[in-house]
N, C-alpha and C positions, 0 to 999 in steps of 0.2 A: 388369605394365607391362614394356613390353621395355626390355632396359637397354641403356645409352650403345653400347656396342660393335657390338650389333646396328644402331641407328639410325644409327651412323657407318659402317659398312658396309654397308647396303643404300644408304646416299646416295652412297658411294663407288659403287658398284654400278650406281645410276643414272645418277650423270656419265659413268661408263665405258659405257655402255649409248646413252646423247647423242652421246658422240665416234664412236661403231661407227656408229650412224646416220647421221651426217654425212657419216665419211668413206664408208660404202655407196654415200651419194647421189650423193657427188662423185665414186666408182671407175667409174661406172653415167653418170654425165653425162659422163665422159671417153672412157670407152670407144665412146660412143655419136658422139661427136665425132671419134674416131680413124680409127673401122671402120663408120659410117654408116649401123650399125641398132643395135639394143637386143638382141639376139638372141642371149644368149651362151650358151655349151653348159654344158652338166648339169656335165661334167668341171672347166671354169672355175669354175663356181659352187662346188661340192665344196672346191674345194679350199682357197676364200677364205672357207667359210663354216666349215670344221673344222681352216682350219690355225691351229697353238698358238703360233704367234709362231716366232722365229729359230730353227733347229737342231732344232725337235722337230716337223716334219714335212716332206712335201717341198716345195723352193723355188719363189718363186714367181719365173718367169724370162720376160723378154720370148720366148725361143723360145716356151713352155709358151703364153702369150698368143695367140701367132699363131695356133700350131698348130691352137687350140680357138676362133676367134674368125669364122670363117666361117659367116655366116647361115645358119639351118637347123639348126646342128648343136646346138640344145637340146630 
């Protein structure tokens, strides 16, 4: 049987995994509200989908946003 630790972190795991998807839905309904299509570039994606939080990779910056945010460029 798997023990307490495991079963409180894989449910940790799972609320964490709820919030990721939420906030995706809502980065993606925003974006889509800003810039007037769905169409974000490979770059933008990359970098919200492998970045580790604050300080341990590169920033996510409204420049960064724009830059990559022209239809087509995914």
């Amino acid at each position: 049987m798997a023990s307490k630790k495991l079963v409180r972190l894989a449910s940790a795991a799972a609320k964490a995994q709820a919030r990721a998807s939420d906030a995706q839905r809502k980065w993606v309904e925003a974006f889509e509200a800003e810039y007037g299509h769905s169409d974000i570039s490979d770059a933008l994606v990359e970098l919200i989908d492998y970045a580790q939080g604050e300080g341990e990779s590169a920033p996510i910056t409204s420049e960064f946003i724009e830059e990559h945010s022209a239809p087509g460029m995914s």
